[in-house]
C-alpha positions in Angstrom: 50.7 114.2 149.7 51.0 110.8 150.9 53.8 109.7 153.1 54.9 106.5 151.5 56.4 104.9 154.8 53.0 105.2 156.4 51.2 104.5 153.4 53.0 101.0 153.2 52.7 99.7 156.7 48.4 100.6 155.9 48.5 98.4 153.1 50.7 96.0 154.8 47.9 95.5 157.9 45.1 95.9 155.4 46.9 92.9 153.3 47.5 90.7 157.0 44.3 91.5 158.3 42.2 89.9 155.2 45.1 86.8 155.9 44.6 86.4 159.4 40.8 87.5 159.6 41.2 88.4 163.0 41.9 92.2 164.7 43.1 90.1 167.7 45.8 88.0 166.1 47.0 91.2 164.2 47.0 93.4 167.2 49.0 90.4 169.0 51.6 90.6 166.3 51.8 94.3 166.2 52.3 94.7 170.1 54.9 92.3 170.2 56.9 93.6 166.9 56.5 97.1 168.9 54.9 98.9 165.8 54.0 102.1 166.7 52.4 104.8 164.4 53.9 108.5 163.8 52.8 109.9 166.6 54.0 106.8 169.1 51.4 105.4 170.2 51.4 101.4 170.1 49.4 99.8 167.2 47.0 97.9 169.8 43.3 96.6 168.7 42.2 99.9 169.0 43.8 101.7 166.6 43.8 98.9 164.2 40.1 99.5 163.9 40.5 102.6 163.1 43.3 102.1 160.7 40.8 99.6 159.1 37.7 102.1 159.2 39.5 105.0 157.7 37.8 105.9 155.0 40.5 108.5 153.7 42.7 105.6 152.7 40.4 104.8 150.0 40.6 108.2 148.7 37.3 109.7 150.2 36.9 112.6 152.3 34.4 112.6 155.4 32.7 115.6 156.5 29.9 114.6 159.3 29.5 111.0 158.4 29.1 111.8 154.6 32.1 110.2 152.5 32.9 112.6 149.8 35.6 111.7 146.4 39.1 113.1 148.2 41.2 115.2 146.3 44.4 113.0 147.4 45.1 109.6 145.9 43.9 106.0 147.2 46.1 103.5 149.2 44.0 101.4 149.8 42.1 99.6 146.2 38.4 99.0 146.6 38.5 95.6 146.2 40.8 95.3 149.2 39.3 97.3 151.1 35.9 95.1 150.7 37.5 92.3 151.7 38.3 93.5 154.6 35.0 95.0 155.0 33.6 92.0 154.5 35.4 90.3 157.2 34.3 93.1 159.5 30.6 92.5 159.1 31.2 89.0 160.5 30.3 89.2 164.4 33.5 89.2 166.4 32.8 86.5 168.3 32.5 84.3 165.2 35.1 85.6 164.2 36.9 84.9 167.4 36.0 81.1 167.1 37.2 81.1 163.8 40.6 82.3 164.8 41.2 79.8 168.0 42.7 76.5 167.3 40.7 73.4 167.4 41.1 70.3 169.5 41.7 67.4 167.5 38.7 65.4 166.9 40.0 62.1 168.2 
């Protein structure tokens, strides 16, 4: 059964994390709006990685590192979830650049 409270705030940081591009920035905004998951602990950089890894929110199962078609339904569509993927793959530290504001040029 999927919990629909939960289920919403996953695709909510799976939605602002292909917008920001950047785990940092997200787990910034998380921290300071206090967001916690069901079990309290504090949605820091961390566990937004592992929010973003979980395969289960695409509908898969994963039984020692094999992903398996889940008997429970998607949150998460594919082609969000590649995006964010995609994003991923990017080193950090590019990333990281990417993220920081510029000087300007003059």
């Amino acid at each position: 059964m999927v919990h629909e409270a939960d289920a919403e705030r996953v695709r909510a940081i799976f939605c602002r994390f292909a917008r920001l591009k950047s785990a940092t920035l997200l787990a910034r905004e998380l921290v300071a709006a206090n967001e916690r998951n069901r079990y309290g602990h504090v949605l820091d950089k961390g566990v937004l990685y592992r929010i973003l890894n979980n395969r289960v929110y695409l509908g898969e199962a994963v039984h020692k590192g094999t992903s398996y078609p889940g008997e429970h339904k998607a949150i998460i569509d594919r082609k969000l979830w590649d995006q964010v993927h995609a994003i991923l793959k990017v080193s950090p530290r590019k990333r990281a650049g990417n993220a920081r504001p510029r000087p300007p040029l003059c």
